[in-house]
Structure formats: C-alpha cells, structure tokens
ZAVO-500728 format. One record per residue (C-alpha): x negated, y, z negated; residue number from 1. Coordinates in nm, 4 decimals. Last residue first. Example, Ala and Ser with C-alpha at 12.3 -4.5 7.8 and 13.67 -1.06 7.14 Angstrom:
<atoms>
ATOM      east     north        up  num
ATOM   -1.3670   -0.1060   -0.7140    2
ATOM   -1.2300   -0.4500   -0.7800    1
</atoms>
This chain:
<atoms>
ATOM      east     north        up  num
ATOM  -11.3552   10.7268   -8.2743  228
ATOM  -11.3435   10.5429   -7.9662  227
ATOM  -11.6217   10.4690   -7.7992  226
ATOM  -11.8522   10.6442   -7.5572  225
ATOM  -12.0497   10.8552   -7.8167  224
ATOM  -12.1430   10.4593   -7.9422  223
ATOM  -12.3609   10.4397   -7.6311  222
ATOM  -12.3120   10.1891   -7.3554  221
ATOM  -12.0017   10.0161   -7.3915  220
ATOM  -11.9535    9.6678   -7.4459  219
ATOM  -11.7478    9.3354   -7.3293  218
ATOM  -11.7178    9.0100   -7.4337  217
ATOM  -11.9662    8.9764   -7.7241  216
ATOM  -12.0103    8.6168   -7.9042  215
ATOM  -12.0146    8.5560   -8.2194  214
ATOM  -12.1398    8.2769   -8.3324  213
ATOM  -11.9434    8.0957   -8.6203  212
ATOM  -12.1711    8.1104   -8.9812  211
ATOM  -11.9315    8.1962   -9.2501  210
ATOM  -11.6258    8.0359   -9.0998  209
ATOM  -11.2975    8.1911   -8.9014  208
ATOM  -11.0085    7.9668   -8.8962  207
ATOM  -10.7184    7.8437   -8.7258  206
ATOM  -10.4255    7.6772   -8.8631  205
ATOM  -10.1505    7.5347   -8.6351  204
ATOM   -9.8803    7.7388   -8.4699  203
ATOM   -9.7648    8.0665   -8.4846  202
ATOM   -9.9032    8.3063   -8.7743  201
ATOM  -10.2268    8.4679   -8.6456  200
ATOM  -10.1278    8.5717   -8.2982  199
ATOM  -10.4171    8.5970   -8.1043  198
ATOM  -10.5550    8.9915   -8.0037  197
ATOM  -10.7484    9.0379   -8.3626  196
ATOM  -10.7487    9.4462   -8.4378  195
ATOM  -11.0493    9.6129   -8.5002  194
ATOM  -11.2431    9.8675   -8.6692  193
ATOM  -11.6322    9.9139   -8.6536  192
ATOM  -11.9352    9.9321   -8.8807  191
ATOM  -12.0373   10.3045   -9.0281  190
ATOM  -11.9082   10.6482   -8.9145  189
ATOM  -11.9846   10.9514   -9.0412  188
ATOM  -11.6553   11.2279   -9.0288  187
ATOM  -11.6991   11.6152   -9.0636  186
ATOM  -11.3964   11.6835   -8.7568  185
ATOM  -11.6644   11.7199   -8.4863  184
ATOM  -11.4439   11.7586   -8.0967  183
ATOM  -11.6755   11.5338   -7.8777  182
ATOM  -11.9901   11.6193   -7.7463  181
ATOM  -12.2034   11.5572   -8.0410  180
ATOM  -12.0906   11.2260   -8.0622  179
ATOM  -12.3449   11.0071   -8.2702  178
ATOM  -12.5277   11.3046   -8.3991  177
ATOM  -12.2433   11.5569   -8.4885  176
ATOM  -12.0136   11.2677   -8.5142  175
ATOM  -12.1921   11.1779   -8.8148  174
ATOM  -12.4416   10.8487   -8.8562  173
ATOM  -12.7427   11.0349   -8.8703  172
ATOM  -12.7625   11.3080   -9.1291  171
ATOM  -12.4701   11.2205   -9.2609  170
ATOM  -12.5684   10.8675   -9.3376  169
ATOM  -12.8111   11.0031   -9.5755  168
ATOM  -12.5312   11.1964   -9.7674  167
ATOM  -12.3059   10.8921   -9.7537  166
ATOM  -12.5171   10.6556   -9.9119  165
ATOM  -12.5239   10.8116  -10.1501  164
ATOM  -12.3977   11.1103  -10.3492  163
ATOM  -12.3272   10.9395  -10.6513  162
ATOM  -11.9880   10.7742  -10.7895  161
ATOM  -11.9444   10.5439  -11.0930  160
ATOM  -11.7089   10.2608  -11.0750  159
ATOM  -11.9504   10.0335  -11.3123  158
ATOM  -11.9677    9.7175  -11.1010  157
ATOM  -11.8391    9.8591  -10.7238  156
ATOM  -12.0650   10.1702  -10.7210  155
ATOM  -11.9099   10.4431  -10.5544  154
ATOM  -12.0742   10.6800  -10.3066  153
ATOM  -11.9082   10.3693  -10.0226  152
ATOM  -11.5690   10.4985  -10.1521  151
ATOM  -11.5531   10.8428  -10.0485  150
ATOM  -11.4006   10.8227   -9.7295  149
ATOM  -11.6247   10.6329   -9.3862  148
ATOM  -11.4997   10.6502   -9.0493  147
ATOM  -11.4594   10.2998   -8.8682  146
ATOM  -11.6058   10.3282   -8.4951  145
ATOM  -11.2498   10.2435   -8.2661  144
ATOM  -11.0840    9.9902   -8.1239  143
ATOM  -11.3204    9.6938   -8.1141  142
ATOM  -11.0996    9.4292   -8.0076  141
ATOM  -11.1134    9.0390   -8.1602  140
ATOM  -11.0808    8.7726   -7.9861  139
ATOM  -11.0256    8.4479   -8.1852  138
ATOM  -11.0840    8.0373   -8.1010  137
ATOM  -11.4566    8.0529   -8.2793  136
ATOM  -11.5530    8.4183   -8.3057  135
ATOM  -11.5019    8.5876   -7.9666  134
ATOM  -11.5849    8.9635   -7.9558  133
ATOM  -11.4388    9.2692   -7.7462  132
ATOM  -11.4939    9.6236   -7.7690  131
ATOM  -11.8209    9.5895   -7.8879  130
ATOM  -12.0843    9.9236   -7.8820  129
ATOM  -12.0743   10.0286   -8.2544  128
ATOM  -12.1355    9.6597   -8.3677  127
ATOM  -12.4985    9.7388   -8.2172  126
ATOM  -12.5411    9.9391   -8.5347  125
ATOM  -12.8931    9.7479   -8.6298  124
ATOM  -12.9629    9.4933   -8.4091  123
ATOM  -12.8054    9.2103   -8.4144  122
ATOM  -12.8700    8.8568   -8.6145  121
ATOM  -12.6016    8.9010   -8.8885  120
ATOM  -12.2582    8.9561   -8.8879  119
ATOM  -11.9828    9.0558   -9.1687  118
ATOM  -11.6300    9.0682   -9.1246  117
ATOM  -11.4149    9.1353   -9.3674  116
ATOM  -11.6374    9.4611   -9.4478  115
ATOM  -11.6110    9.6335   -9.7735  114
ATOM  -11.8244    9.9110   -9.7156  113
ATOM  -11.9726    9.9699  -10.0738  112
ATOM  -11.9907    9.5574  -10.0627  111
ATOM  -12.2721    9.5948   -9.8653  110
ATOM  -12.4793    9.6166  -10.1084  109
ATOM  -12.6554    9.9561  -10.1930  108
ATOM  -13.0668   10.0173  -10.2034  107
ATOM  -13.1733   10.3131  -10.3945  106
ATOM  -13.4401   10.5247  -10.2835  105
ATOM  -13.2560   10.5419   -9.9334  104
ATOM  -13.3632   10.5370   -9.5803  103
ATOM  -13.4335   10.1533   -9.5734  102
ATOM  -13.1790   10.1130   -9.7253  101
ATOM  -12.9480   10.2119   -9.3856  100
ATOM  -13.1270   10.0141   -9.1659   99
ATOM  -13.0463    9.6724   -9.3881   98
ATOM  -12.7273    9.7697   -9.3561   97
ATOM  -12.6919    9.7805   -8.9896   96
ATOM  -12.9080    9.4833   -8.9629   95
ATOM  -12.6318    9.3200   -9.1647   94
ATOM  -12.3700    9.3939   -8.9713   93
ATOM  -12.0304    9.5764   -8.9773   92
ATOM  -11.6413    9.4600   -8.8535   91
ATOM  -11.3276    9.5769   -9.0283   90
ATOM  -11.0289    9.3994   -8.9501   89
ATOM  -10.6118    9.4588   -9.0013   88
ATOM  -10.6499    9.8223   -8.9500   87
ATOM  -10.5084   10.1486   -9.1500   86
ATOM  -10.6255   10.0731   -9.4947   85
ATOM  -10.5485    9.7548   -9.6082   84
ATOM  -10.1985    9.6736   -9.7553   83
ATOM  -10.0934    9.4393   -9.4673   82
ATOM  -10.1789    9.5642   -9.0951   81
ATOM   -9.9536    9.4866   -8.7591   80
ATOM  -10.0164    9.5638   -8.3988   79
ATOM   -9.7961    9.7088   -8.1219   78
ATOM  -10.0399    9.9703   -7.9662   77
ATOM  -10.3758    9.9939   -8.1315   76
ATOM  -10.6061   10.3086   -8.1639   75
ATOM  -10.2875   10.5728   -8.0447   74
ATOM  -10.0173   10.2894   -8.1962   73
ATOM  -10.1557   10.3619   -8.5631   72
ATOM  -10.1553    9.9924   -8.6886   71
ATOM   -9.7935    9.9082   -8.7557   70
ATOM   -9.6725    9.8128   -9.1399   69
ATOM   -9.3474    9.6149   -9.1092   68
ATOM   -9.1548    9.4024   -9.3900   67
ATOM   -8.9408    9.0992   -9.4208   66
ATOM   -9.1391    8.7656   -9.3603   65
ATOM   -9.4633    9.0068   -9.4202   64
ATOM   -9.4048    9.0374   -9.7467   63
ATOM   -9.7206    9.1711   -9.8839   62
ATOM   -9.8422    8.9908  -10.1923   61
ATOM   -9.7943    9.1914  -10.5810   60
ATOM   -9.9713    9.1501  -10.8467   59
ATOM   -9.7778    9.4206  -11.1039   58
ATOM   -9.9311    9.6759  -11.3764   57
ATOM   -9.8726    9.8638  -11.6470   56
ATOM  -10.1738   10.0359  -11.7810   55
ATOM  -10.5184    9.9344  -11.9530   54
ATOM  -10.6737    9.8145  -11.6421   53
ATOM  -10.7438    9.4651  -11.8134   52
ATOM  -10.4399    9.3632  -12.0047   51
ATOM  -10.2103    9.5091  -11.7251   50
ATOM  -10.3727    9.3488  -11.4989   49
ATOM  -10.3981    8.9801  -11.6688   48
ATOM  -10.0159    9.0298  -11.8339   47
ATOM   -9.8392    9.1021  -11.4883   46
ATOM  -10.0888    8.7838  -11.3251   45
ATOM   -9.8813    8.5844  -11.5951   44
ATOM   -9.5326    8.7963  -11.5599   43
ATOM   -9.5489    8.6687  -11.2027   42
ATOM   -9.6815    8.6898  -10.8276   41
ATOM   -9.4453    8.9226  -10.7083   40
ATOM   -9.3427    8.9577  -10.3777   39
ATOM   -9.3292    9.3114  -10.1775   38
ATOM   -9.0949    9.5432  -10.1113   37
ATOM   -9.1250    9.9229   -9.9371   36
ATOM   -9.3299   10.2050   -9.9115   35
ATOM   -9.5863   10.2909   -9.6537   34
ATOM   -9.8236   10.6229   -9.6336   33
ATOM  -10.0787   10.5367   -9.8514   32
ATOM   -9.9374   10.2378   -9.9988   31
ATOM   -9.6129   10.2061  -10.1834   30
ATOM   -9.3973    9.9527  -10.3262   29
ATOM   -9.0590   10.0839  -10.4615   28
ATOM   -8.9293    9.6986  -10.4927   27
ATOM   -9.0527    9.3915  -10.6323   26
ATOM   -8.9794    9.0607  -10.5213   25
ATOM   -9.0032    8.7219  -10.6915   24
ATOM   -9.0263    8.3676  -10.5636   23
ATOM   -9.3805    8.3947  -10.4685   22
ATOM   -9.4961    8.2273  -10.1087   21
ATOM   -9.7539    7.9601  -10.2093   20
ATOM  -10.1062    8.0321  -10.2661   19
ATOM  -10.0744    8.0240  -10.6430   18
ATOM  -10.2638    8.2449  -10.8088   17
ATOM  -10.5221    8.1370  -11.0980   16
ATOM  -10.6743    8.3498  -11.3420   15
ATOM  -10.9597    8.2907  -11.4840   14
ATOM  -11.0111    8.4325  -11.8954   13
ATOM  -11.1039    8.7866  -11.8940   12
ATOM  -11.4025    8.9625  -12.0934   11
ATOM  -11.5636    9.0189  -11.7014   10
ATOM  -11.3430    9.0171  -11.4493    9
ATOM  -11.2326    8.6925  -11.2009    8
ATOM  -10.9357    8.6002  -10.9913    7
ATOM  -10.9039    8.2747  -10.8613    6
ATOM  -10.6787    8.1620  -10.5612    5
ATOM  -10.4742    7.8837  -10.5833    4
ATOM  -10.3808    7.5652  -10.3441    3
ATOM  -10.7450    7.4952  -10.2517    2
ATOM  -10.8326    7.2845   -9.9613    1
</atoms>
C-alpha cells in the first residue's frame, strides 16, 4: 500500500505527501464558516503551491486529533466533516449523468459535481430516493438531496465558467419541479448527501473499492419526499 500521496499539475514536477501525521501545525485556518489549526505538510508542498498558484500558499491536513467541524445537526445530529463542504459524503450516479448530457450540446464529466461516491447500474436520479445504503461493511444515510452552487458551470481544466449545466438542470432538477410543494428557495439539486453511520477511526481498516455493490436499505417514494 502506498505511504505517499501524489500530487500532479501540468509544468510541475510530482509531488509526493507523506501519509503520515505531519509534525507541523499552522494556525488561523479557515473554511467557510470554521477556523482553527491544522498540520502542515512542509516548506516542500509550501514551495509546489505557492510556485504554481502564483501566491503564498500552505498544504495543510485537518487535525482531527484536536479539532471539531459538526455536520449541521438539523440534516445530521452528532456527526463530523473535514474541510469539505458541509457533509462528510456526496453520493451521485452515472445514469444520472449520463441523463443530464443527453440534454446538453456539450457533454460535462462528472467531475463538475465532485462526487466521492460514484455508482453505476441505476437508473437515472434513483440516488434521490436512498436513505440508507450498504457498501461492503458501511451504511451510509441519505440525509438530504445535495443542492448545487456555482461550481458545476466551471470547467475543471481551464477554470472557465458557462452557463451549463446548471441552466438545463433548472428546468428540471429545481425545487420548483422536484418539490413544488415545499417552500422554493432557487436551489437544483443533483446526487445526494450523506453521512456514514460506522465509526471510521476505531479499530482495523475498512475500505470502500471501485466496484462493491451497493445495496439499498431503505427508500422513499418520490424525491419531493426527502430531505432537502
């Protein structure tokens, strides 16, 4: 098993991160609404950012031996995220996707969404019905349809924006259409948040691999009945 992660951009040499905990820590970290400390990973991985974004920058690991980042207890009561936005798992398909392009002149990858967990095999947007999936020894709750920001208009090579996907998605993946009678705050929705119910630090390792089944504990039976 690898003992270093590599990091990748083009004109760059490879750098390598070490997967072990970094002596270092850096304070006056902040994300979105959180601020605190986090490790650093080095004057090395210092030099690669700053080299490449053109401004100073730090690699830095979230500390999670010393710091606390709950999920929003209304969607999740007494669970934990990193630095990612607002839930520790993000759940969309592949049919889902596929649907989507479909409708577009321009096909996007499915990186504009920026799933960690990807399926495949369902029908498009069925992921908007699961409250509960297994994936090998893990259950994972659906707690509520992911709204999308302005990222997925952005391409992820040359960081320029567009109006799509989201302006096709509006006209059938918004709250108007998928929950038209719930209170409409402008949002579309694609792929669905969740939070993993087994502890993921105590014990011995577990892991998720490309190609577990997944296998769907409970549902509901149209997406204006979950949570949003």
């Amino acid at each position: 098993m690898l003992s270093f992660a590599e990091i990748k951009a083009p004109g760059m040499d490879l750098l390598k991160i070490s997967l072990c905990r970094p002596p270092k820590v850096s304070d006056g970290v902040s994300v979105w609404e959180w601020s605190g400390s986090a490790l650093d990973e080095g004057d090395e991985a210092s030099k690669w950012f700053t080299n490449y974004l053109g401004k100073p920058s730090r690699m830095v690991r979230f500390n999670a031996a010393s710091e606390t980042r709950p999920v929003d207890p209304v969607y999740a009561q007494g669970y934990s995220i990193m630095f990612s936005d607002m839930f520790p798992f993000m759940l969309a398909s592949q049919g889902s996707l596929d649907e989507l392009n479909k409708l577009l002149k321009e096909p996007v990858p499915m990186n504009r969404f920026r799933p960690n967990i990807l399926v495949d095999g369902c029908e498009p947007f069925s992921e908007d019905l699961w409250t509960e999936i297994k994936i090998s020894q893990f259950s994972f709750q659906g707690v509520r349809l992911c709204s999308r920001c302005k990222v997925p208009t952005i391409n992820q090579d040359t960081a320029i924006a567009g109006p799509e996907p989201n302006e096709t998605l509006m006209k059938y993946r918004s709250g108007k259409v998928l929950r038209p009678d719930k209170k409409q705050q402008g949002e579309i929705y694609f792929g669905q948040n969740m939070v993993c119910k087994e502890s993921l630090t105590e014990g011995k390792a577990k892991l998720v691999k490309v190609g577990d089944p997944i296998f769907v504990l409970q549902k509901v039976s149209t997406a204006a009945e979950a949570v949003a």
